[in-house]
C-alpha positions, 0 to 999 in steps of 0.5 A: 780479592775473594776470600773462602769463607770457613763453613761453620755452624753459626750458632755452636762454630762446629763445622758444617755445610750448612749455616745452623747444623742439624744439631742446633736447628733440631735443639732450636725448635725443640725450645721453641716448641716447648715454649709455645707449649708453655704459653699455650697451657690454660691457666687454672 
């Protein structure tokens, strides 16, 4: 017996045809970018 998996963001659970929705994936790599910002800055 197969059974339709429900089509969902898997990080905020909001409907969607993709695993992680354009909203999250767009706040995902804007915190990695600010991260690799961050670490990248030169100290002093």
């Amino acid at each position: 017996m197969t059974t339709k998996r429900k089509e969902v963001c898997m990080l905020c659970g909001k409907p969607s045809l993709k695993s992680i929705c354009d909203v999250c994936a767009q706040r995902v790599q804007s915190e990695q970018l600010g991260k690799k910002t961050k670490e990248e800055k030169p100290k002093g």
